[in-house]
C-alpha positions as CSV (number, residue, x, y, z in Angstrom):
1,X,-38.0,-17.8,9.9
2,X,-35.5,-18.8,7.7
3,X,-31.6,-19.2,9.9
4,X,-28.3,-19.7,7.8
5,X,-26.1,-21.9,10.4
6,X,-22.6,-21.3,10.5
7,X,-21.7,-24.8,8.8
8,X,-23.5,-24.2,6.1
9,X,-22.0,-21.1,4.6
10,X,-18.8,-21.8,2.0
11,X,-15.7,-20.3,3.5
12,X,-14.5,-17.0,1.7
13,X,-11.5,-18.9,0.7
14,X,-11.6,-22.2,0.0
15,X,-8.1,-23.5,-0.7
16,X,-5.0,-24.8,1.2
17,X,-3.3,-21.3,3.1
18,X,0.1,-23.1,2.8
19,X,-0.1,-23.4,-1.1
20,X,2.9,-22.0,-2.4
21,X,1.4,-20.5,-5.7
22,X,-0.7,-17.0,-5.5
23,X,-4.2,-17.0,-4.3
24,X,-4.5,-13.8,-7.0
25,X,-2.0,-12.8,-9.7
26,X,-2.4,-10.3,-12.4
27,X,0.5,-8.8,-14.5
28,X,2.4,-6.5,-12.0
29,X,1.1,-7.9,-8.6
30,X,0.2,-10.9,-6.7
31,X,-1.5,-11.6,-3.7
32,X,-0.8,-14.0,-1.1
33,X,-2.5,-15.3,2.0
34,X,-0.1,-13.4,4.9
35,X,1.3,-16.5,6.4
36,X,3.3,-16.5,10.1
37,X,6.8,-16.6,7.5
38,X,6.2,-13.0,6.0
39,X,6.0,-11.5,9.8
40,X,9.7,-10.1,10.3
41,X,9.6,-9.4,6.3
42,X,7.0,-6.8,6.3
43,X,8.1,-5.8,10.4
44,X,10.5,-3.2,9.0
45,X,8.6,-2.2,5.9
46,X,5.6,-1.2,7.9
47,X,8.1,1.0,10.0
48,X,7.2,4.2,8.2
49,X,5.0,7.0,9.2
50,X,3.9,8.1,6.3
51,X,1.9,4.9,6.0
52,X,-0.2,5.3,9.4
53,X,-0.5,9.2,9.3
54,X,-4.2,9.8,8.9
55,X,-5.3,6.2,10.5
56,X,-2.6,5.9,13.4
57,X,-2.9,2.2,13.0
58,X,0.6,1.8,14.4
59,X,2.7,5.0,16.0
60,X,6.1,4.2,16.1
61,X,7.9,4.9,18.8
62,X,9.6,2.5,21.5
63,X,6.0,0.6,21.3
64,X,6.8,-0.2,17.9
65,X,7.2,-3.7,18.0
66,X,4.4,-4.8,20.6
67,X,2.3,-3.0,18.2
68,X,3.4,-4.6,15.1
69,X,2.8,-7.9,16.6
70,X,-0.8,-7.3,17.6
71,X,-1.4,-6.0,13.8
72,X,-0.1,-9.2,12.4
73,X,-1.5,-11.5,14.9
74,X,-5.2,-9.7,13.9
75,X,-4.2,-10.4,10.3
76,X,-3.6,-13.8,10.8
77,X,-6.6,-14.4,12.8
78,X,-9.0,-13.0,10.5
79,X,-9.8,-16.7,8.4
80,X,-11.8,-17.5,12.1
81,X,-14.0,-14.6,10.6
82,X,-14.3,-15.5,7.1
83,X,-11.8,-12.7,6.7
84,X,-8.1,-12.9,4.4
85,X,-4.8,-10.6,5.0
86,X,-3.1,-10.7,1.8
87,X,0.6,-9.3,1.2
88,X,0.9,-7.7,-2.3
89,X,4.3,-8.7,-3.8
90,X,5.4,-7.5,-7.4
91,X,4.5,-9.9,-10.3
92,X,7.1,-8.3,-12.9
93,X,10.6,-9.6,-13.4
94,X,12.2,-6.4,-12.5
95,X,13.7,-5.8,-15.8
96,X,11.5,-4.0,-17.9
97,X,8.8,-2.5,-15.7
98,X,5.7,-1.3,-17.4
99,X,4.3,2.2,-17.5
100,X,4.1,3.5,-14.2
101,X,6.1,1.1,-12.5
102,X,9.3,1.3,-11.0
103,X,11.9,-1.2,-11.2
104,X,11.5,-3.9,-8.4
105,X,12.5,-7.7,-8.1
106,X,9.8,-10.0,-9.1
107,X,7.7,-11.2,-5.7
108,X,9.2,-7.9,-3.6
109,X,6.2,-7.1,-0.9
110,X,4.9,-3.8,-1.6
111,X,2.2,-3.9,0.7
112,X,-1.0,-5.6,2.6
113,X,-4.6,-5.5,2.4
114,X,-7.5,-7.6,3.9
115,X,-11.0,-8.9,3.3
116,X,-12.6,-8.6,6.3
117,X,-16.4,-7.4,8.0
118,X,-17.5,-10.3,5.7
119,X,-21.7,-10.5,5.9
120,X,-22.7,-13.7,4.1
121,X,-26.2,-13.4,4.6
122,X,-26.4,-9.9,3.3
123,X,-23.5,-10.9,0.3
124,X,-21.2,-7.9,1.7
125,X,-17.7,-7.3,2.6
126,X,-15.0,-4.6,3.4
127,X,-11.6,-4.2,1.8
128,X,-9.2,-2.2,3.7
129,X,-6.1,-2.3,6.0
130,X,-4.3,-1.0,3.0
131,X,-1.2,0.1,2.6
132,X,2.0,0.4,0.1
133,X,5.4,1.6,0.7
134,X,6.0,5.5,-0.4
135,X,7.7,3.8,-3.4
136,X,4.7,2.9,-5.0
137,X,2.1,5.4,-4.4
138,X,0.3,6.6,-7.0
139,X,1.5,3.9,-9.2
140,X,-0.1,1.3,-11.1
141,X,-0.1,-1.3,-8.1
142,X,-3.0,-0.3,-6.4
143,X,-5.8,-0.6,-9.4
144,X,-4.8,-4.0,-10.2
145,X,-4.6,-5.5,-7.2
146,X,-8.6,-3.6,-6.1
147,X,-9.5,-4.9,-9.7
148,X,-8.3,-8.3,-8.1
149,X,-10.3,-8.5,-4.8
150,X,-12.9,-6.6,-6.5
151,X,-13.1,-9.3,-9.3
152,X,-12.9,-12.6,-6.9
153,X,-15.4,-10.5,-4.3
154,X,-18.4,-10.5,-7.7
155,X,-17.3,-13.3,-10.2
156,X,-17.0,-15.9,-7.6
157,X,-18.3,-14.5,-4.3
158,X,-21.2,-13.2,-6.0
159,X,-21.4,-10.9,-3.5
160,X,-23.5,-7.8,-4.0
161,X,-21.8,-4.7,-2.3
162,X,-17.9,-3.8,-1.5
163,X,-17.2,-1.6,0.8
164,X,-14.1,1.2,1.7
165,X,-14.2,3.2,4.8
166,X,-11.4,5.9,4.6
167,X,-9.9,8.5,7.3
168,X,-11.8,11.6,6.6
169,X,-8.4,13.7,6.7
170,X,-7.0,11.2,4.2
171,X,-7.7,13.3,0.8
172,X,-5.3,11.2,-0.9
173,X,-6.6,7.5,-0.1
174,X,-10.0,8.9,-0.6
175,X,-9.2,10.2,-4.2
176,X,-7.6,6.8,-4.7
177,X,-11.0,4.4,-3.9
178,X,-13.1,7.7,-6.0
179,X,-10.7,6.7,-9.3
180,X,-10.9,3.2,-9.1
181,X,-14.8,3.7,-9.0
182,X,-16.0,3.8,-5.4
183,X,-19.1,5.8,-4.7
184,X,-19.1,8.3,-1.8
185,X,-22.5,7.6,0.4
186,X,-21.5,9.5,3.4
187,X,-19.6,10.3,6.5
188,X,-19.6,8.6,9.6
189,X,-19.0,11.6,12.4
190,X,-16.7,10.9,15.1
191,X,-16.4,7.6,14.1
192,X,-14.0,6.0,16.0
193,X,-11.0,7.1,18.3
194,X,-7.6,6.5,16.7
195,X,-4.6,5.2,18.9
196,X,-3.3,8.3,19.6
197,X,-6.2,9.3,20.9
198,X,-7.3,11.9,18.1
199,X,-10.5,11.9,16.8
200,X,-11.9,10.0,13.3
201,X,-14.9,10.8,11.1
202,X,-15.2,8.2,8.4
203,X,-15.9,8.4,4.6
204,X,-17.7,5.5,3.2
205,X,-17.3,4.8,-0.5
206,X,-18.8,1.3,-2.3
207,X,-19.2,-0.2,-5.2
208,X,-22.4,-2.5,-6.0
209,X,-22.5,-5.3,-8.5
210,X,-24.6,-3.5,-11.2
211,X,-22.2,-1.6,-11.7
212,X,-19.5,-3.8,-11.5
213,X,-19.2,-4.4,-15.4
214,X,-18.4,-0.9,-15.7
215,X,-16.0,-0.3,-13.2
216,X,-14.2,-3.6,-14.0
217,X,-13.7,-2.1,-17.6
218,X,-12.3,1.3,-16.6
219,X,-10.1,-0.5,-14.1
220,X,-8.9,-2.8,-16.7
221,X,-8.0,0.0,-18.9
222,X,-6.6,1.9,-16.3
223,X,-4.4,-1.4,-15.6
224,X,-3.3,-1.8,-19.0
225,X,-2.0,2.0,-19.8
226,X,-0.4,1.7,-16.2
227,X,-1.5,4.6,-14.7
């Protein structure tokens, strides 16, 4: 039987974390590796329950901050897994923003994602822990930066499959992965437990890399009308 030791798989992310340039950069976002600096910048932002209604990630109440902590120091642990947080900062010079944007200082943190459940032998991985502030919902933001994880995860990963798991009361998020080409396979029933103790079924949407060339175009499209 053929065994893949742990040395000898490449690391998701081969480059220096401390590099100040953008591991990912298309015209109105960037992502960077999250970094111990960005911490007490995205603390407040995060502060929102609109962001955590349907997942419960983080409550906020007088817990607030203890929570907060163990949600960044998961983020930052996640290269020991072959994982990446990533904060999502604007890419436009906040003078003339393009269709569906709204006016924002160039490199202002709109948000986080990850790469994470990473499954090198079966060439597999999950992109989630997403979220945006209210500003920017429904905005342009979102497609571009899936088209860029989506785009490292086959052109350079050459992984084969890209997964999205989804709160099954989130409609909207689920809409969301559906436009930017994610195929429903099914529902994973009482799932998981959320923090405050409700109940989670789980959608599960992918896309595969056949049909990656086709869902990169539509994305790109989607990108450059800015909707």
């Amino acid at each position: 039987m053929f065994v893949i030791q742990l040395d000898d798989m490449p690391s998701v992310f081969p480059y220096d974390t401390d590099a100040t340039p953008p591991f990912l950069k298309g015209q109105t976002v960037f992502l960077q590796p999250a970094r111990e600096e960005d911490r007490e910048l995205i603390r407040p932002l995060a502060k929102d329950t609109r962001l955590w209604e349907f997942t419960k990630t983080l409550l906020i109440d007088d817990t607030y901050d203890t929570q907060f902590d163990a949600y960044f120091d998961e983020a930052l642990r996640l290269p020991e897994l072959d994982g990446r947080a990533f904060v999502i900062r604007t890419a436009g010079d906040g003078n003339a923003p393009r269709p569906g944007e709204i006016p924002l200082l160039r490199g202002s943190i709109i948000g986080m994602s990850r790469f994470f459940n990473v499954a090198w032998r079966d060439k597999r991985l999950e992109i989630g822990h997403t979220w945006y502030i209210p500003d920017v919902w429904g905005k342009v933001y979102n497609k571009e930066c899936k088209l860029l994880l989506l785009q490292y995860a086959f052109e350079q990963l050459h992984f084969h499959r890209v997964e999205f798991r989804v709160a099954h009361q989130n409609i909207r998020s689920q809409r969301a992965v559906e436009k930017i080409g994610g195929i429903k396979e099914g529902v994973l029933r009482k799932f998981a437990i959320r923090n405050d103790g409700s109940r989670r079924d789980t959608v599960v949407f992918s896309i595969i890399d056949d049909e990656w060339p086709e869902k990169k175009e539509r994305l790109q499209q989607m990108v450059r009308a800015g909707l």
